[in-house]
C-alpha positions in Angstrom: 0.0 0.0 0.0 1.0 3.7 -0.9 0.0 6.4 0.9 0.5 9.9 0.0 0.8 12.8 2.5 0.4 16.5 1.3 1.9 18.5 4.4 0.8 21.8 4.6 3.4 24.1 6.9 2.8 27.6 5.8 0.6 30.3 3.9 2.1 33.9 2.0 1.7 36.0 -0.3 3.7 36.9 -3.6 3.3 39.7 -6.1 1.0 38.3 -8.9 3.8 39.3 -11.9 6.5 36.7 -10.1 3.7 34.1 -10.5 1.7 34.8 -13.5 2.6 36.2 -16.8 1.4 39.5 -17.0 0.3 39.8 -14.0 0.1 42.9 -11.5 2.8 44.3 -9.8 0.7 46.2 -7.3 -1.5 42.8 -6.6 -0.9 40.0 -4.0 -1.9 36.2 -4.4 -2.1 33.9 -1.8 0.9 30.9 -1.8 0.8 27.9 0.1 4.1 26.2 1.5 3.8 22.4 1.4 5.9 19.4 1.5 5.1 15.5 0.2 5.5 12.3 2.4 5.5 9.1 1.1 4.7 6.3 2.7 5.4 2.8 0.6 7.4 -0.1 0.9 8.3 0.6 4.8 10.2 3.8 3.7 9.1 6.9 4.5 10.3 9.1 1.5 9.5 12.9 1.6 9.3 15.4 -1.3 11.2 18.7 -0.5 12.4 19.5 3.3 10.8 22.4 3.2 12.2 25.4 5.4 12.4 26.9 8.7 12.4 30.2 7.8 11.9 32.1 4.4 13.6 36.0 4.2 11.7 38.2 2.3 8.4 36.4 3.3 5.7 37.1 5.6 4.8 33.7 7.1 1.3 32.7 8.7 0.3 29.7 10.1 3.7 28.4 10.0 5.0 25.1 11.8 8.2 23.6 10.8 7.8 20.3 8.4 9.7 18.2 11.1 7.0 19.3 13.9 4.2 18.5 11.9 5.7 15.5 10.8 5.2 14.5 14.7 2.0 15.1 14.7 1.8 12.0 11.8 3.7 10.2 14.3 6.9 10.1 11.9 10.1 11.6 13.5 12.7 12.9 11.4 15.0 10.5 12.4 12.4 8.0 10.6 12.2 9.8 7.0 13.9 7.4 4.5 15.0 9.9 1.6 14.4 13.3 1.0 13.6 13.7 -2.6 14.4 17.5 -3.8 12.6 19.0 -6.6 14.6 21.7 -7.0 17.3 23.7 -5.1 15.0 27.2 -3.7 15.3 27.8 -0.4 12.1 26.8 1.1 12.2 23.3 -0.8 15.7 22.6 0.9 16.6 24.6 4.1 15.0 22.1 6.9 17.0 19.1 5.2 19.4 19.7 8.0 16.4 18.2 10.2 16.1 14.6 8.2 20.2 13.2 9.2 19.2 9.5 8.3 18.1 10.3 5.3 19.4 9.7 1.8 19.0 13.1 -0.5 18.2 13.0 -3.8 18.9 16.2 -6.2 19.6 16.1 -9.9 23.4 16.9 -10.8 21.6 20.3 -12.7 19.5 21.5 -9.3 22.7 20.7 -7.2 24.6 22.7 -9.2 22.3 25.4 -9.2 22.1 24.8 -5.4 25.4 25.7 -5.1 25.4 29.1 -6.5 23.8 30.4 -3.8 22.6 28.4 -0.6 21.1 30.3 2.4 20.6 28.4 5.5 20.3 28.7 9.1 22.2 25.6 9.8 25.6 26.1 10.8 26.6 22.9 10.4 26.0 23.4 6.6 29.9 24.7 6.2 30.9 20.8 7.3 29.2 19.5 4.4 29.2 22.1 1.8 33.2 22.3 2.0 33.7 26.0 2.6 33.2 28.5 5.2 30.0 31.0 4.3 30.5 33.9 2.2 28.3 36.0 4.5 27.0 35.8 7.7 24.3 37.6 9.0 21.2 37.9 11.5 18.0 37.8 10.1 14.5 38.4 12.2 11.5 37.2 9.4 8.7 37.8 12.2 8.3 34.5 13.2 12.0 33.0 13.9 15.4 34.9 14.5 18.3 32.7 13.6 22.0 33.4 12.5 21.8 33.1 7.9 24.6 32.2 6.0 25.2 32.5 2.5 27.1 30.8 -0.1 28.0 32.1 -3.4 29.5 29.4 -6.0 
């Protein structure tokens, strides 16, 4: 059996031209951040990490993928492989939170990834190979947290 999890973390708000074609500058539309889980075979497989914090972004109704992941009664330490569509920042911040699992990212997205990677996880400079470029402290209205930034 297959079972599919659409995990709903956090709601926004994005001009309408960086979403639509020809769309309004001066107009808002609602966005939804979501991440996948996966549940087949025994693994527990999740699509995008998600984030734990998104600059430039207002957040509502935000709870961090791992914490609602707990409410499924999956800890991260449980999740399998983290799948990642592609390399923004709020499909690959939180993978920090999922250490047991394998990552999947296409050599083109990984590449892209590492042109510029912002993260909170300071860690991240073990595995990326290199200190940050940039450090700074960032305050989003909802979570204040050192940010570091790497530029390929």
């Amino acid at each position: 059996m297959i079972e599919l999890f659409c995990i709903k973390y956090a709601d926004s708000t994005l001009r309408e031209d960086l979403a639509l074609l020809g769309g309004s500058a001066d107009k808002r539309i609602p966005i939804t951040f979501c991440v996948y889980l996966i549940r087949a075979d025994g693994r527990n497989i999740l699509v995008d990490a998600g984030c734990d914090n998104m600059p430039g972004f207002v957040m509502r109704k935000f709870f961090s993928p791992a914490f609602l992941l707990r409410q499924l009664d999956i800890t991260s330490d449980e999740i399998d492989d983290v799948v990642i569509t592609h390399a923004h920042h709020d499909h690959i911040e939180a993978v920090k939170h999922f250490k047991n699992a394998l990552i999947h990212i296409s050599k083109a997205e990984y590449e892209n990834a590492k042109k510029f990677i912002l993260t909170s996880y300071e860690s991240f400079e073990k595995y990326y190979g290199k200190e940050a470029d940039k450090r700074r402290k960032l305050y989003n209205g909802m979570l204040k947290c050192n940010v570091y930034q790497y530029f390929k």
